[in-house]
TORRO-450722 format. One record per residue (C-alpha): residue number from 1; x, y, z negated. Coordinates in nm, 4 decimals, padded with zeros to 6 digits. Layout:
<atoms>
+-----+----------+----------+----------+
: pos :       c1 :       c2 :       c3 :
+-----+----------+----------+----------+
: NUM :        X :        Y :        Z :
...
+-----+----------+----------+----------+
</atoms>
This chain:
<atoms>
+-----+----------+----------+----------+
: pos :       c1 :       c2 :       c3 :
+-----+----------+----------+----------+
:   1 : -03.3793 :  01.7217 :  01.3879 :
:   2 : -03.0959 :  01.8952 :  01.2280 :
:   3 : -02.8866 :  01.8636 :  00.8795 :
:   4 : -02.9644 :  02.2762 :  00.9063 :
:   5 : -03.3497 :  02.2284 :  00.9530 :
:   6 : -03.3755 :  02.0059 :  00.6305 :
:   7 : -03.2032 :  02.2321 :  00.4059 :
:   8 : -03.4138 :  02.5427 :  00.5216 :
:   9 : -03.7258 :  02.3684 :  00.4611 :
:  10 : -03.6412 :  02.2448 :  00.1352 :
:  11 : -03.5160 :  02.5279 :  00.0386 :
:  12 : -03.8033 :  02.7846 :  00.1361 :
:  13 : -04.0201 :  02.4265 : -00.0285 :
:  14 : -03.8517 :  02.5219 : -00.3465 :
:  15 : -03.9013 :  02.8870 : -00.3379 :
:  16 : -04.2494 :  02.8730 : -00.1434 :
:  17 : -04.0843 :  03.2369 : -00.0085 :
:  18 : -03.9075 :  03.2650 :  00.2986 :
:  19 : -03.7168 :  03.5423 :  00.1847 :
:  20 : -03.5877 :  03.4006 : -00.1121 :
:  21 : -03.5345 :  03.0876 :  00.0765 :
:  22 : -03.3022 :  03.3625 :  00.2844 :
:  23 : -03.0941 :  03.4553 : -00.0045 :
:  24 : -03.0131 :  03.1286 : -00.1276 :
:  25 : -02.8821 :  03.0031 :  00.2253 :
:  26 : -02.7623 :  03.3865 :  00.2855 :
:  27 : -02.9150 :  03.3998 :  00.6221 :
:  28 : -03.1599 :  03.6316 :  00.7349 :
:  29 : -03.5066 :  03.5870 :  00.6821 :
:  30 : -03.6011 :  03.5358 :  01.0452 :
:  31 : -03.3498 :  03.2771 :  01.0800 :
:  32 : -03.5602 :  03.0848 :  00.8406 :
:  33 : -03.8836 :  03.1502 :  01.0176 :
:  34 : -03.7175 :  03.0626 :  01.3174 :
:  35 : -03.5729 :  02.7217 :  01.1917 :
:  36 : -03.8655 :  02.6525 :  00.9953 :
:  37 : -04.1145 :  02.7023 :  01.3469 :
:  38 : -03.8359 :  02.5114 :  01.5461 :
:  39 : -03.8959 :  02.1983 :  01.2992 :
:  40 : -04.2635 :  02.2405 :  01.2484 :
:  41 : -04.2696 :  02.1840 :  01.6559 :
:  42 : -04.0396 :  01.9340 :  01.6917 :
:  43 : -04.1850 :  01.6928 :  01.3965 :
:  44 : -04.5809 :  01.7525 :  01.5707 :
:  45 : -04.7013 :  01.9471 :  01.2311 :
:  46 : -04.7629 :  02.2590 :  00.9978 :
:  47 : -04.5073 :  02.2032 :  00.6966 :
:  48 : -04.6582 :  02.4948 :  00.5345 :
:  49 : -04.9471 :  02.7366 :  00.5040 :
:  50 : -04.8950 :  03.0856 :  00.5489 :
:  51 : -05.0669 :  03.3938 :  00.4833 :
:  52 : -04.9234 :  03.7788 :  00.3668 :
:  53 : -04.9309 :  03.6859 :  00.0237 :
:  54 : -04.8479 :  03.3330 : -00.0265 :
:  55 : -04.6614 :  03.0523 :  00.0997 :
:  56 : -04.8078 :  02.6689 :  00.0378 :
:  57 : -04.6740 :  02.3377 :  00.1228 :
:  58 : -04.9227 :  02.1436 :  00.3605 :
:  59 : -05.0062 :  01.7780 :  00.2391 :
:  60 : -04.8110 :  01.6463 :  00.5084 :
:  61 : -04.5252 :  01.9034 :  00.4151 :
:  62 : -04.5307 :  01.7565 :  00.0794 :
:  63 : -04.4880 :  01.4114 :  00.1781 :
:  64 : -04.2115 :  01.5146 :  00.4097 :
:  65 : -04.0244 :  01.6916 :  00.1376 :
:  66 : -03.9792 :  01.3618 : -00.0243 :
:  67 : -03.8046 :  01.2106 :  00.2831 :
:  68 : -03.6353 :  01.5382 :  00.3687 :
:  69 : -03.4613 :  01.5675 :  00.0108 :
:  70 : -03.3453 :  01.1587 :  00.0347 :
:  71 : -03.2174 :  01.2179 :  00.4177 :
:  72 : -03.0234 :  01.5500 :  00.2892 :
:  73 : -02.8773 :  01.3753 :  00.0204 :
:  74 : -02.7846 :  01.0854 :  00.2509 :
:  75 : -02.6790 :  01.2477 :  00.5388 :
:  76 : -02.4402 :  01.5003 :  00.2448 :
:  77 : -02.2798 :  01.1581 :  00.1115 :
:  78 : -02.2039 :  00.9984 :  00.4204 :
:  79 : -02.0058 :  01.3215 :  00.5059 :
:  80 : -01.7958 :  01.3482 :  00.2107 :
:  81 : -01.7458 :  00.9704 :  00.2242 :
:  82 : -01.6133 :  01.0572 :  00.5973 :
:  83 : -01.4200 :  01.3277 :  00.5115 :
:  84 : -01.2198 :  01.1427 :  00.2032 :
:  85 : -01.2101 :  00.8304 :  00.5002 :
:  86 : -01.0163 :  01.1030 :  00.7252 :
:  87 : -00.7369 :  01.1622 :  00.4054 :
:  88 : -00.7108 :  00.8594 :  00.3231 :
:  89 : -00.9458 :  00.8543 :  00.0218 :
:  90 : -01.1677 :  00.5663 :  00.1032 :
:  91 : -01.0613 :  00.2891 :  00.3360 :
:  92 : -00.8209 : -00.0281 :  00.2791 :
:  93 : -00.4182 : -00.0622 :  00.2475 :
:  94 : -00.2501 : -00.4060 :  00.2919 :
:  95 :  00.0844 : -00.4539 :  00.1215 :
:  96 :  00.3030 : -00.7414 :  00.1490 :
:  97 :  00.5649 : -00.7827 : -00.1095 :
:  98 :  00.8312 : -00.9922 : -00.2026 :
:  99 :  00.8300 : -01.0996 : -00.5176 :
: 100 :  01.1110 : -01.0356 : -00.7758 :
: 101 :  01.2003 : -00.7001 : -00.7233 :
: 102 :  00.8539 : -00.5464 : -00.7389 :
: 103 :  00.7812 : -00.7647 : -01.0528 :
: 104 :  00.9027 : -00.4253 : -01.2982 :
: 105 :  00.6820 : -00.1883 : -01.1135 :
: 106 :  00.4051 : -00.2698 : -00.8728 :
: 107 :  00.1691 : -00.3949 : -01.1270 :
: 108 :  00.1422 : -00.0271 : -01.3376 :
: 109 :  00.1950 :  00.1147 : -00.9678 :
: 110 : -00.1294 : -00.0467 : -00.7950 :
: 111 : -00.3044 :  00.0222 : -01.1531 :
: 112 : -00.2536 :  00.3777 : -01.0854 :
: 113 : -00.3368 :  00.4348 : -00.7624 :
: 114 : -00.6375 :  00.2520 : -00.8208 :
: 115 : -00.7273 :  00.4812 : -01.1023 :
: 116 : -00.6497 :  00.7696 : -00.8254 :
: 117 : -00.8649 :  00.6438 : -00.5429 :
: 118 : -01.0723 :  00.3854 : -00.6224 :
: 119 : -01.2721 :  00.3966 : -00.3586 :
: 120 : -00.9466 :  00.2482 : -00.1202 :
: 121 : -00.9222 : -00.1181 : -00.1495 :
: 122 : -00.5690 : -00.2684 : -00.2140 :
: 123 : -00.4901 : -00.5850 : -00.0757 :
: 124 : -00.1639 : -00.7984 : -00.2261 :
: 125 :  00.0218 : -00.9965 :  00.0059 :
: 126 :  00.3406 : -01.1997 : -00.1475 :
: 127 :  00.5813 : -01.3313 :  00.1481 :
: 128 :  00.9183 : -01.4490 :  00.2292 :
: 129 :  01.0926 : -01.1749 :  00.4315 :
: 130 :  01.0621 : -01.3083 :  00.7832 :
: 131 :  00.6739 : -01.3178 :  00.7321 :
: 132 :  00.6657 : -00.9779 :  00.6087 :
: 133 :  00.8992 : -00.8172 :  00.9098 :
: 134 :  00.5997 : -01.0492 :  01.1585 :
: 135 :  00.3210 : -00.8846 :  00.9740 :
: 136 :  00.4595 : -00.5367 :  01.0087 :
: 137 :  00.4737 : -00.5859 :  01.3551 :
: 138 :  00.1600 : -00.6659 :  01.3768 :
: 139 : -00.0098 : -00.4137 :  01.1529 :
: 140 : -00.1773 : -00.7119 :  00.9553 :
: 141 :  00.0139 : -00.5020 :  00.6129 :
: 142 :  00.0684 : -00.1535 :  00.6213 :
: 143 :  00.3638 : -00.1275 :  00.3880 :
: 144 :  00.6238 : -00.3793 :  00.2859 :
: 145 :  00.8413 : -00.4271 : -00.0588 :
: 146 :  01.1495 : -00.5720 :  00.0978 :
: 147 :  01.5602 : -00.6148 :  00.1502 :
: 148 :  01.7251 : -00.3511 :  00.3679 :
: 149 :  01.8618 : -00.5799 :  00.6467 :
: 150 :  01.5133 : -00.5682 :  00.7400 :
: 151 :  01.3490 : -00.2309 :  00.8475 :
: 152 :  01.7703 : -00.0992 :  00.9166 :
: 153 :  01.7841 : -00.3031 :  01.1794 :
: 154 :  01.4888 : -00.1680 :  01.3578 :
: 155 :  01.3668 :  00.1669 :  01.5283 :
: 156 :  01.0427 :  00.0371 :  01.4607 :
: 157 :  01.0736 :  00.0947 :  01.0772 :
: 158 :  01.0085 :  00.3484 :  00.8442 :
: 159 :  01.2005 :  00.3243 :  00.4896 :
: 160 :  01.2526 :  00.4494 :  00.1812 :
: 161 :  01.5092 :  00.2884 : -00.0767 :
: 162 :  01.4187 :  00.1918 : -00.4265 :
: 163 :  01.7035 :  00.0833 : -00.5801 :
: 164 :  02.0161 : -00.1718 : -00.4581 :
: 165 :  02.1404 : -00.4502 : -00.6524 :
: 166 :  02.4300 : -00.6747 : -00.6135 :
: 167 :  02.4669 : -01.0038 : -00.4962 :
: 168 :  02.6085 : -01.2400 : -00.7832 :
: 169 :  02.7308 : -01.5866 : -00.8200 :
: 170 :  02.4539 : -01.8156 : -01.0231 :
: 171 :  02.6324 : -02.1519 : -01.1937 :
: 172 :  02.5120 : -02.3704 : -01.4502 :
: 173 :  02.6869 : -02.3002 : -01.8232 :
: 174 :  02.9560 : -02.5370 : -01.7960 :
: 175 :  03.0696 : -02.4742 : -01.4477 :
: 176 :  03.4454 : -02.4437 : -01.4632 :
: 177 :  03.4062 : -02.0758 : -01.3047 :
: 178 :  03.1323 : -02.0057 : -01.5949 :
: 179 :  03.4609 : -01.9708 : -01.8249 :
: 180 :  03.6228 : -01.7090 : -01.6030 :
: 181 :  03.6084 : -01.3096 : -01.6946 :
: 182 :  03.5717 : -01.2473 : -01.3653 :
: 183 :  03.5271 : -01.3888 : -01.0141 :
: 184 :  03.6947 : -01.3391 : -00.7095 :
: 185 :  03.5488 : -01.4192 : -00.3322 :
: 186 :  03.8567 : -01.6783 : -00.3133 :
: 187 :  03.7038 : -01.9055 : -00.6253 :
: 188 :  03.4226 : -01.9967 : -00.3431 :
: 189 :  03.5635 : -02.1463 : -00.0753 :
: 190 :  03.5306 : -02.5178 : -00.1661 :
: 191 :  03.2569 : -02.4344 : -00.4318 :
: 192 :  02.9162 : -02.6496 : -00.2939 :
: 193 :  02.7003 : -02.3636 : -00.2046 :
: 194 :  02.2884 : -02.4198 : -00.2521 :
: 195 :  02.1135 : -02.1993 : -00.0487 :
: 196 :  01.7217 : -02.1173 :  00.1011 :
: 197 :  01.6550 : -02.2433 :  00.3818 :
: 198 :  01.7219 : -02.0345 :  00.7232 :
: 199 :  01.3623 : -02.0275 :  00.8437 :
: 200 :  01.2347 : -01.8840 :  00.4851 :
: 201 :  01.4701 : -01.5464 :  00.5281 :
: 202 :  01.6186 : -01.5610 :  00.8645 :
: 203 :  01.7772 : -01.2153 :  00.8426 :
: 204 :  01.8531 : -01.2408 :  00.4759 :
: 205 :  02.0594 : -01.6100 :  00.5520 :
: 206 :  02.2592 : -01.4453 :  00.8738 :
: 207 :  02.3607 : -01.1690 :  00.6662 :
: 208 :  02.5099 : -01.3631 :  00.4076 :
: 209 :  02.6791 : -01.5796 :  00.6476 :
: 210 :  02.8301 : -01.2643 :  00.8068 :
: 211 :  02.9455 : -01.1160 :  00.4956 :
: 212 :  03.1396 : -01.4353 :  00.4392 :
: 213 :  03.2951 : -01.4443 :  00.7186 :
: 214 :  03.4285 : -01.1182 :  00.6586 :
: 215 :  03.6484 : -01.2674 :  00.3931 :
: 216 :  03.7773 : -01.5328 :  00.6290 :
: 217 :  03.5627 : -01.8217 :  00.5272 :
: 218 :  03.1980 : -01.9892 :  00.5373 :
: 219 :  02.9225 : -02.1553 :  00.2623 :
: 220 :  02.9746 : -02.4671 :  00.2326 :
: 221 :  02.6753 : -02.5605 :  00.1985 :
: 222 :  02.5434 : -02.8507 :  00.0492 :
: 223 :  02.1961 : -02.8049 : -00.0153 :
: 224 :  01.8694 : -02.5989 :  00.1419 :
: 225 :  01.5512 : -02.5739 : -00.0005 :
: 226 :  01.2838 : -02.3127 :  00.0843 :
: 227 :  01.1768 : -02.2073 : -00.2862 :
: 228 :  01.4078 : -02.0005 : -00.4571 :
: 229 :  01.2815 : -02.1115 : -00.7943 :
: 230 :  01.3977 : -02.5180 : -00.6806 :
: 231 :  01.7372 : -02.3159 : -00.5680 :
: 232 :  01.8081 : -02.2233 : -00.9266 :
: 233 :  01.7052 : -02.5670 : -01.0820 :
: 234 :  01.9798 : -02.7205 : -00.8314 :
: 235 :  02.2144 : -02.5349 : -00.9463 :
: 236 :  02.0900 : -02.5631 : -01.3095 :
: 237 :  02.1666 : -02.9112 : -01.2162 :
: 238 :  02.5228 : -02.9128 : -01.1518 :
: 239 :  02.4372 : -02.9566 : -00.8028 :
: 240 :  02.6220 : -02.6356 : -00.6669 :
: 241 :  02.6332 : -02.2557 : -00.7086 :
: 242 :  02.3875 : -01.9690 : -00.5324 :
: 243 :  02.4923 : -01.6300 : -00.4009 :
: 244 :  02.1646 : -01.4349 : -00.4379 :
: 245 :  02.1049 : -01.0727 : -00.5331 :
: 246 :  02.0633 : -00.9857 : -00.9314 :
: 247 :  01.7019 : -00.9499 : -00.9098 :
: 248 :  01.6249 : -01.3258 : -00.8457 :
: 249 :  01.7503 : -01.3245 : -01.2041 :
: 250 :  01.4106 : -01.3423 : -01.2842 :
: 251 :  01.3766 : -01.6961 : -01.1820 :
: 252 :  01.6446 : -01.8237 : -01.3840 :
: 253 :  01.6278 : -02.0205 : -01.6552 :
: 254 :  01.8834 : -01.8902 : -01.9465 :
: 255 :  02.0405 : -02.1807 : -01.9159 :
: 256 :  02.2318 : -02.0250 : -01.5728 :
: 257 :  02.4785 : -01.7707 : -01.5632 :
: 258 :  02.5392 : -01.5219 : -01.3112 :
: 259 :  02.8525 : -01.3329 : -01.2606 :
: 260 :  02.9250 : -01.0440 : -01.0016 :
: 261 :  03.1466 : -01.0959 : -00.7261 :
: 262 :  03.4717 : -00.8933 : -00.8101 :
: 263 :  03.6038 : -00.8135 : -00.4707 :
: 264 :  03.2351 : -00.7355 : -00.3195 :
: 265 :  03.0804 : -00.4141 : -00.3030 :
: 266 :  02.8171 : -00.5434 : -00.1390 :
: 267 :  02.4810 : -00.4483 : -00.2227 :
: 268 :  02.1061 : -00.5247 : -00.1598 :
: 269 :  01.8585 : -00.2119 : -00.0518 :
: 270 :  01.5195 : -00.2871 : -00.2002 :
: 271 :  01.3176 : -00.0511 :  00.0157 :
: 272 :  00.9611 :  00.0493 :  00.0867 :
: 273 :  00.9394 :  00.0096 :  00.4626 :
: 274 :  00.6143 :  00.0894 :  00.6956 :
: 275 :  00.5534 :  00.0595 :  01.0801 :
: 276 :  00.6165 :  00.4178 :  01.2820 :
: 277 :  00.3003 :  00.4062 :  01.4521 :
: 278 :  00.0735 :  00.2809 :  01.1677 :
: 279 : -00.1605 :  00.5617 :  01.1338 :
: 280 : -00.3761 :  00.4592 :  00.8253 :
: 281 : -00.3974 :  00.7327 :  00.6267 :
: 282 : -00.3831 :  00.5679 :  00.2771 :
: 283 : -00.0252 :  00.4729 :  00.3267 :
: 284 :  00.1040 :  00.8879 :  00.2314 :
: 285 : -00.1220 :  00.8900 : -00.0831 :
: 286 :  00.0335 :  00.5314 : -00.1999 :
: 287 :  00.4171 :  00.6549 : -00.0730 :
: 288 :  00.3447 :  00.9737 : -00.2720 :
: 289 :  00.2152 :  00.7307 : -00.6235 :
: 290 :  00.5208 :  00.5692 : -00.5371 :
: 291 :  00.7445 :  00.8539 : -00.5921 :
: 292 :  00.6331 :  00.8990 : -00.9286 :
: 293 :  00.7162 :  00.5835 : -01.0243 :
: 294 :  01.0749 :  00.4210 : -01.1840 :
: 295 :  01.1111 :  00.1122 : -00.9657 :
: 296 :  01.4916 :  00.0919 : -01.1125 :
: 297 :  01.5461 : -00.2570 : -01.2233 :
+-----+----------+----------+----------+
</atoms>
């Protein structure tokens, strides 16, 4: 039984006239007949009685026409629902995130696209940036809010950059370098440095390193932890100072301070990164949302 037979019966059922049937599917009227004798064999009975001057529906046509109208219907939904599946309309999109720099903007953005398509399920993901680079990989998120030593680094990557942000010096209030106007890369080197943990950011930790050691010198470090926000109460403590980039400002309490570096011109990429060969197609429709949003911090 076909999608075509259905609608040609119903429709010469509403009409009870095989030619106006005709003109509403703009056929000819023998291609009704023909359909309509094509289903009546197929199904093992007369849908309708037929004489020169009138056109009736059998009893068994009119139980059928019940049926026929709820598979049409059916059969019309699940192909629209397909066809918004195939552009990206209805489906899923994981995103993993990390967490201060999409604070500003990701909540109005997922609103949005919601209100767009809500028929595609969003699922949130918040991760350190090694976790996020694994999941990538292994198409367990389909796009990624992270730092740009990630997806740069990789022909595996697509990116797009937010925004970029400094790295600054955090210090408690009455840290002797808290009184300066400004801070050179030289006030550091025997400065206790308080840093995350290695395995939390891997690529984020070797890049700092190697940006030290540009200027001749290494952290001395004095303290790991692997929760930023326990970073920032260390130093809070007197403890030591933290190199991080400006938007972790948002886990400090205003009891820090945080001063840019003067000789650096170092900056952080905050980018929008998603795996070459992922091909769900939700991830255009939430790049293009994207675009319309300000994600400047």
């Amino acid at each position: 039984m076909e999608i075509r037979q259905l609608r040609y019966f119903i429709a010469v059922a509403e009409h009870l006239n095989f030619t106006e049937a005709a003109k509403k599917l703009f056929v000819a009227q023998p291609a009704v007949s023909q359909q309509i004798a094509s289903l009546e064999k197929e199904i093992g009975f007369k849908l309708f009685i037929r004489d020169k001057h009138s056109v009736q529906l059998t009893h068994a046509g009119r139980v059928f026409l019940n049926d026929a109208l709820e598979m049409l219907n059916k059969s019309e939904a699940a192909i629209k629902k397909a066809r918004k599946a195939a552009i990206g309309e209805v489906g899923q999109i994981s995103i993993g995130f990390l967490n201060a720099p999409v604070k500003k903007f990701l909540p109005d953005l997922v609103k949005e696209f919601r209100r767009k398509y809500p028929e595609i399920q969003i699922n949130l993901n918040h991760y350190q940036t090694g976790q996020i680079v694994e999941r990538l990989r292994n198409a367990e998120d389909d796009i990624a809010f992270t730092m740009s030593f990630i997806p740069q680094d990789n022909t595996e990557w697509e990116f797009k950059t937010l925004f970029s942000q400094p790295y600054v010096v955090f210090m408690y209030q009455e840290h002797p370098l808290a009184s300066k106007d400004r801070i050179s890369i030289f006030d550091l080197v025997d400065e206790p440095f308080v840093m995350l943990e290695r395995k939390e950011t891997p690529q984020g930790y070797d890049h700092l390193f190697r940006l030290f050691a540009n200027h001749g010198f290494l952290p001395n470090i004095a303290i790991e932890n692997t929760r930023i926000e326990t970073v920032l109460m260390i130093v809070e403590a007197g403890l030591g100072i933290a190199v991080l980039p400006k938007h972790l400002e948002v886990y400090a309490n205003p009891s820090l301070k945080y001063m840019e570096i003067e000789e650096w011109n170092h900056t952080v990429d905050i980018v929008v990164a998603w795996k070459k060969t992922n091909l769900n197609p939700s991830i255009p429709l939430f790049l293009k949302e994207l675009e319309l949003m300000d994600c400047r911090q």
